[in-house]
C-alpha positions as CSV (number, residue, x, y, z in Angstrom):
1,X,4.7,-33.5,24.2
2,X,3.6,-31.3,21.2
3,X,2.2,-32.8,18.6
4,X,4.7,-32.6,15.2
5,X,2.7,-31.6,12.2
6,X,3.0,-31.9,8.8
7,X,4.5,-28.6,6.8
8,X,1.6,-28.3,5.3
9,X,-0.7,-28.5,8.5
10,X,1.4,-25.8,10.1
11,X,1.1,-23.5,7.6
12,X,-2.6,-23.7,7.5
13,X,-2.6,-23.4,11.6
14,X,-0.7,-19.9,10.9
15,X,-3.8,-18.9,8.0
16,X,-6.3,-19.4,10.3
17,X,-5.3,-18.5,13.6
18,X,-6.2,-14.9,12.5
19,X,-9.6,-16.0,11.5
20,X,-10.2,-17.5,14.9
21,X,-9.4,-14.0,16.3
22,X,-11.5,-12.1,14.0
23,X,-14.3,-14.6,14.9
24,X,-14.2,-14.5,18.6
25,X,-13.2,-18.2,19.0
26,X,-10.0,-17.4,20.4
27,X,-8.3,-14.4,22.0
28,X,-4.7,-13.2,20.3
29,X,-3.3,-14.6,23.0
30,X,-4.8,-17.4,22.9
31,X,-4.3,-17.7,19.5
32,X,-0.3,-17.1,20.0
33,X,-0.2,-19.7,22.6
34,X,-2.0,-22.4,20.3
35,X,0.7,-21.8,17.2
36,X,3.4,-21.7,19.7
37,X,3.1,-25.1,21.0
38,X,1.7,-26.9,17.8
39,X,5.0,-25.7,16.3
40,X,7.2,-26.1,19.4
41,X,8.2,-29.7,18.0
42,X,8.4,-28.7,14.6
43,X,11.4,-28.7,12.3
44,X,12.4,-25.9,10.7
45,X,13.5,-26.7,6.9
46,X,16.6,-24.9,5.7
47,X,16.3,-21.7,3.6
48,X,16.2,-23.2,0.0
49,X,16.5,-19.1,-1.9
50,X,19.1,-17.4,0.4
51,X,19.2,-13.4,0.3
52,X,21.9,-13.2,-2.4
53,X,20.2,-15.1,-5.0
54,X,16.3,-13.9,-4.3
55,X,18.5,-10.4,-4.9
56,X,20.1,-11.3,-7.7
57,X,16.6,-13.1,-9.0
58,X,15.0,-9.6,-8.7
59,X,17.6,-7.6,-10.6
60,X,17.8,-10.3,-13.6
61,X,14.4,-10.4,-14.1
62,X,14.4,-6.3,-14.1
63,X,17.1,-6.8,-16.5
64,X,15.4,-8.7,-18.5
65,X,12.0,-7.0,-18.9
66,X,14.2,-3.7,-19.4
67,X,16.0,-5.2,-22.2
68,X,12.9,-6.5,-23.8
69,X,11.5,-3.0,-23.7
70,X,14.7,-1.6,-25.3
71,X,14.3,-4.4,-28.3
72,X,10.8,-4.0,-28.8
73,X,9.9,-0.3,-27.4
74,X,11.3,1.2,-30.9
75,X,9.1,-1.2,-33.0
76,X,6.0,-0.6,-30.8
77,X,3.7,0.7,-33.2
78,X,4.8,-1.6,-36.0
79,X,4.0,-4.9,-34.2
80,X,0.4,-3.4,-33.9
81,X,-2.7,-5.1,-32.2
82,X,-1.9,-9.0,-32.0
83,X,1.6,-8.5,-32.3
84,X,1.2,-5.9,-28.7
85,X,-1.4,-8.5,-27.6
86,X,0.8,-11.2,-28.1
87,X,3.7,-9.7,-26.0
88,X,1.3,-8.4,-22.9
89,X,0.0,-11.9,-23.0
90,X,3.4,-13.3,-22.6
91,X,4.2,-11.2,-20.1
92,X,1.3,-11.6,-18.0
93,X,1.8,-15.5,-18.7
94,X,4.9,-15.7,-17.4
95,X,4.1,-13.7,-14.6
96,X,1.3,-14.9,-13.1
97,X,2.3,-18.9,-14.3
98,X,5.4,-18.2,-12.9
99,X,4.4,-16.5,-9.4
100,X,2.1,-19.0,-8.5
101,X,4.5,-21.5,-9.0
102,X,6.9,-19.9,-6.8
103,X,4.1,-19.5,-3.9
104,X,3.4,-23.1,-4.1
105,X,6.9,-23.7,-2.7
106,X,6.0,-22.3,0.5
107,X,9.5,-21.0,1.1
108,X,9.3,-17.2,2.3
109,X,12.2,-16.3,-0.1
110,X,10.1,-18.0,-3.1
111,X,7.1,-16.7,-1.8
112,X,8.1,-12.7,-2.0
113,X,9.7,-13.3,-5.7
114,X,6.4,-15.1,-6.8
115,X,4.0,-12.2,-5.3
116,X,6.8,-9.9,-7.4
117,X,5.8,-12.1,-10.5
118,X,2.4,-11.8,-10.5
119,X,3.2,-7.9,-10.3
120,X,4.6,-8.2,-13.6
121,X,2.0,-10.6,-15.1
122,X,-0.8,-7.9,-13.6
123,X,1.0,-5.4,-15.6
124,X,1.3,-7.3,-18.4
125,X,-3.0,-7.7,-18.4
126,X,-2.7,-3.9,-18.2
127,X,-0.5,-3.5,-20.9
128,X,-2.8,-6.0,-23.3
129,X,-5.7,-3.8,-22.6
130,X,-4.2,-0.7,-23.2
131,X,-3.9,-1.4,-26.7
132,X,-7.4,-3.3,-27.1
133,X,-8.9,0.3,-25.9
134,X,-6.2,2.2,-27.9
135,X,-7.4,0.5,-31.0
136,X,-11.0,1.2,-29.9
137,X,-11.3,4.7,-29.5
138,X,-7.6,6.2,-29.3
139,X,-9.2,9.4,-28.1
140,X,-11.5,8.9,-25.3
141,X,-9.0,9.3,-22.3
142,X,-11.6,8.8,-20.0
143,X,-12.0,4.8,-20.6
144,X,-8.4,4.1,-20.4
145,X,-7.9,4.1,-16.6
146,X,-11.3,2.4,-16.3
147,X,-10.3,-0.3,-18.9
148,X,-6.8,-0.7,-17.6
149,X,-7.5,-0.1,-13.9
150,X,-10.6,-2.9,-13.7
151,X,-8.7,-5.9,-14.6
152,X,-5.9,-4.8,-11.8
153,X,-7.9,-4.3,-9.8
154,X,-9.6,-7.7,-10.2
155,X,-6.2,-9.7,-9.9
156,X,-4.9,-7.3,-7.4
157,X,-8.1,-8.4,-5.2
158,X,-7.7,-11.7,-6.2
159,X,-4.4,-12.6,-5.4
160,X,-4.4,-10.7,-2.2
161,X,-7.5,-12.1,-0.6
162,X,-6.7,-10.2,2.8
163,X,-3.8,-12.5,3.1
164,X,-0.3,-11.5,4.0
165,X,0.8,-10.2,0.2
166,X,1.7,-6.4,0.3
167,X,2.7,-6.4,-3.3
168,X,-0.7,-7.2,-4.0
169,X,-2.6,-5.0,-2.1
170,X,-0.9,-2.3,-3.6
171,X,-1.6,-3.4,-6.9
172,X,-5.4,-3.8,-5.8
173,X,-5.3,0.1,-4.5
174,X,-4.2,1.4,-7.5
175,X,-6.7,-1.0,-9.1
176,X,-9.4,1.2,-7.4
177,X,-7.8,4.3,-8.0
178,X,-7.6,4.3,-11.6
179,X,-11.1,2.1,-11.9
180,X,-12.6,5.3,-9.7
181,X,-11.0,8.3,-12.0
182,X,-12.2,6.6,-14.9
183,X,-15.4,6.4,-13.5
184,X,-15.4,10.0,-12.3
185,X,-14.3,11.2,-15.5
186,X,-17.0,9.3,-17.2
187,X,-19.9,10.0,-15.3
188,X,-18.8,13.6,-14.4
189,X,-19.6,13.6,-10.6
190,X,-18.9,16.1,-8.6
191,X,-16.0,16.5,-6.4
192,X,-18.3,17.2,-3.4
193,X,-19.6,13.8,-3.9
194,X,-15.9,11.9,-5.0
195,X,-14.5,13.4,-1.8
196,X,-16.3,12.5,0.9
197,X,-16.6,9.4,-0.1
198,X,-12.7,8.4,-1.2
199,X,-12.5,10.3,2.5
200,X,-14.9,8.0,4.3
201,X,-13.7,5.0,2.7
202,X,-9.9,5.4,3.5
203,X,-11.1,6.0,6.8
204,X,-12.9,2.8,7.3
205,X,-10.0,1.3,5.6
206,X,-8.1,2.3,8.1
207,X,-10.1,1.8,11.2
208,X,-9.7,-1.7,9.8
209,X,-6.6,-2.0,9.2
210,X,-5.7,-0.7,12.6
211,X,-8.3,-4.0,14.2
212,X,-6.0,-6.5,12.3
213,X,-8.9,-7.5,10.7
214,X,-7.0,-6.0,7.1
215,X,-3.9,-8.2,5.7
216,X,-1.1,-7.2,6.2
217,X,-1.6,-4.2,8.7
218,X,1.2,-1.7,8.1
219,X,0.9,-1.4,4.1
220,X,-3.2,-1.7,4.4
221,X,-2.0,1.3,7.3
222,X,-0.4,3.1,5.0
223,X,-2.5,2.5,1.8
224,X,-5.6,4.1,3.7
225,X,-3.7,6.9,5.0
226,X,-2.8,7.9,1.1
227,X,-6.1,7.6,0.0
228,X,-7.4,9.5,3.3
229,X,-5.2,12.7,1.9
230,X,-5.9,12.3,-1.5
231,X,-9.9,12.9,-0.9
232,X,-8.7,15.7,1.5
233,X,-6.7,17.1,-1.4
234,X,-9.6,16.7,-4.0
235,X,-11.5,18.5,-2.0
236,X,-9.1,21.4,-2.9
237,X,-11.0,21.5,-6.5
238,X,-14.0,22.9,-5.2
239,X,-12.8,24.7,-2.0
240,X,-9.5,25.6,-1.5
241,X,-9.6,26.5,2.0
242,X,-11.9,23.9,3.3
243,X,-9.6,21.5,1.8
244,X,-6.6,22.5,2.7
245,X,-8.2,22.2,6.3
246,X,-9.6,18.8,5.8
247,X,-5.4,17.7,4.9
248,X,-4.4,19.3,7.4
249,X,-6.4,17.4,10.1
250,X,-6.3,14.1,8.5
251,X,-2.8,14.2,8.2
252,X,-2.2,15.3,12.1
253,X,-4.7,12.4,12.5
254,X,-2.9,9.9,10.5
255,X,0.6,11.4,12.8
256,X,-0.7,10.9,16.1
257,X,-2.0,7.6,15.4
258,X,1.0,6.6,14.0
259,X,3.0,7.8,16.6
260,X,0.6,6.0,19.5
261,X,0.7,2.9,17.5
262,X,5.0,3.3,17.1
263,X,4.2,2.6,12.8
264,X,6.9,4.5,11.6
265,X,6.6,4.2,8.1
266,X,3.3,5.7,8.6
267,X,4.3,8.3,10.3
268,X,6.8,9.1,7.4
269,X,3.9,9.2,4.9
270,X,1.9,11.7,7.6
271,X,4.4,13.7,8.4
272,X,5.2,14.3,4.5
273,X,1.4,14.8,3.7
274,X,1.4,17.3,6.8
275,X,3.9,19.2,5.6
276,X,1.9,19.4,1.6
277,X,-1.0,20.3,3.8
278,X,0.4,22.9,6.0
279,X,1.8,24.8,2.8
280,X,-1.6,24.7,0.9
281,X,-3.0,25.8,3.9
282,X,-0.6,29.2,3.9
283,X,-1.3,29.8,0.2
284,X,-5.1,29.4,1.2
285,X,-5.8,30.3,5.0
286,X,-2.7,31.8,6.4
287,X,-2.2,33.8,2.9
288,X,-1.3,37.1,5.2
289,X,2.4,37.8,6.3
290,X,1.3,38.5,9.5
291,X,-0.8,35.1,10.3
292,X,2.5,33.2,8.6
293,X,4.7,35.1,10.6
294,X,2.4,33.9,13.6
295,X,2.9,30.6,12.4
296,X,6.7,30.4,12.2
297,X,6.7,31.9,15.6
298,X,4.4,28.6,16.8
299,X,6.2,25.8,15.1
300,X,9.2,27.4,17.1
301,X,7.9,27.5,19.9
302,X,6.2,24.3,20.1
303,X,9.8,22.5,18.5
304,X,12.0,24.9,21.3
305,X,9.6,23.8,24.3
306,X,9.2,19.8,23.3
307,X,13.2,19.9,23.4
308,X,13.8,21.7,26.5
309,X,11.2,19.4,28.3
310,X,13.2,16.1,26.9
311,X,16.3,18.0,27.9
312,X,14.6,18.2,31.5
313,X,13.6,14.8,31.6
314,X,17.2,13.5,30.6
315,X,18.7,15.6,33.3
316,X,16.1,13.9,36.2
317,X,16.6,10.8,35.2
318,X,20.7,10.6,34.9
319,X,19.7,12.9,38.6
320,X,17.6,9.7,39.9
321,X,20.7,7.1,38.7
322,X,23.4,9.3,40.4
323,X,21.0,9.1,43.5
C-alpha cells in the first residue's frame, strides 16, 4: 500500500522531483511513476478559493489600486518625495506581505493571487525608486530604467527561483530588459555588440527552456523567443538588411519549433514576429516590385499546395475507411 504523506511532504515530493531529473538520479518517467504512487493514497483537500471569488479577488483589487490612482494621481506632485515614498512603500508592503501570505496557504487558487500580489508590491519598489532618481537628477533618462529596472529585476529573480511562478518570471525579464537599456544607454555600446549578445542569450534561454531545465517551460518558451526577435530587430540600427534577415530566420526558427513541440502560444508570438519581419524585410531586401511580386506569387503557392495536399490526404483516408 502507498504510503499517505503529510500535505506538506507531498508538496515538497512535487519540488524536487524535477531536480532529480535535472540531476540524472531519476528518469521523467521514473520520476512520474515515484509521485504517482507516493500520492496514490493521498487525500485531496477541497478547493478553499473557488474560480468566482479568485475572479472577483482580482478585479477588486484592480479596482482598488485604480481608485487610489484616481485620488492621489491629481495631487502627485504635491505629496512630493516622502509623501510618493510613503505610498510606493505601501504598496509594495502590501504586496509582497500580502502574496507571500497567500503562497503559504498552498492552495493553487491562493497561490496564483499571491504571485499576482507580489506583482503589485514589485511595482510598488519601482514606483518608490522612480521618484528617489527623479529627485536626483530629473534629467538623466538614462538612469531611470537602470534604477527602476535593477530592483525588479532582483525580486523578479527572487521570487521566481526557477520555480513554477510565470508572473514572476516575467517580471524578472523585464527586470533585465530595462536593467540592460539603462546600461546600454549609459555606457554607449554599440549595437553590434548589444545584439549578438541579447541574440545569443535568448537563444540559450531557450535551448533551456525547451530541456525543462527553465521553470515553467512555456512562458520561459515564450519569454526567450521575444527577447530572440528583439536582438534580431536591434540589429536593424546598424544594418537594416542584415537585420531584417536575422528576424526573419529567428522567427521561422522560433515557428517550426513551436510547431514540432505543439506550443501554440509560441507559435502565436512567432508567427506575429514573422509577419513584422517579413515586412521589414520587403522595405529592406525585397524593396523592388518585381522581387515583392515574386513573393506574393510564393506565399500563394506554398498556402494553395499545403491545402491541396491536406485536401488529398482527407480524401485517402475517408477512401481507406469506406474500404
Amino acid at each position: 500500500m502507498p504510503m499517505t504523506m503529510e500535505r506538506k511532504d507531498g508538496a515538497w515530493l512535487d519540488r524536487h522531483a524535477h531536480d532529480w531529473v535535472d540531476a540524472g538520479f531519476v528518469s521523467e518517467a521514473q520520476a512520474d511513476a515515484i509521485l504517482a504512487y507516493e500520492h496514490a493514497g493521498e487525500t485531496v483537500e477541497p478547493q478553499r478559493l473557488t474560480v468566482v471569488a479568485e475572479v472577483a479577488s482580482y478585479l477588486g483589487a484592480l479596482v482598488a489600486f485604480a481608485g487610489g490612482a484616481a485620488i492621489i494621481g491629481p495631487n502627485w506632485d504635491r505629496l512630493g518625495l516622502l509623501g510618493q515614498g510613503a505610498v510606493a512603500l505601501a504598496i509594495a508592503i502590501v504586496g509582497l506581505a500580502g502574496g507571500a501570505w497567500l503562497v503559504r496557504q498552498g492552495e493553487a487558487g491562493m497561490t496564483r493571487l499571491g504571485t499576482f500580489l507580489w506583482v503589485v508590491g514589485t511595482g510598488g519598489v519601482a514606483l518608490a525608486m522612480a521618484g528617489v532618481v527623479n529627485e536626483v537628477d530629473p534629467n538623466d533618462g538614462a538612469w531611470y530604467p537602470t534604477m527602476i529596472g535593477l530592483p525588479v529585476l532582483v525580486i523578479g529573480a527572487g521570487l521566481w527561483r526557477n520555480l513554477n511562478r510565470p508572473l514572476q518570471l516575467v517580471t524578472a525579464a523585464v527586470g533585465v530588459g530595462l536593467t540592460g537599456g539603462g546600461l546600454v544607454a549609459l555606457t554607449d555600446l554599440s549595437t553590434w555588440i548589444v545584439s549578438p549578445v541579447l541574440w545569443s542569450a535568448s537563444l540559450v534561454a531557450g535551448a533551456l527552456a525547451a530541456s525543462g531545465r527553465l521553470r515553467p517551460r512555456l512562458v520561459a518558451l515564450i519569454v526567450a523567443s521575444v527577447g530572440l526577435m528583439i536582438g534580431a530587430f536591434t540589429l536593424m540600427e546598424e544594418s537594416e538588411r542584415l537585420g531584417s534577415i536575422v528576424a526573419v530566420a529567428s522567427a521561422t526558427l522560433i515557428v517550426v519549433y513551436a510547431l514540432w513541440d505543439r506550443s501554440w502560444p509560441v507559435v502565436g508570438v512567432g508567427l506575429i514576429a514573422f509577419f513584422v519581419a517579413i515586412t521589414s524585410m520587403m522595405q529592406t531586401v525585397l524593396h523592388g516590385m518585381g522581387a515583392r511580386l515574386i513573393a506574393v506569387l510564393f506565399g500563394l503557392i506554398v498556402v494553395t499546395a499545403v491545402g491541396v495536399r491536406a485536401q488529398r490526404s482527407s480524401n485517402r483516408d475517408r477512401t481507406t475507411k469506406v474500404a
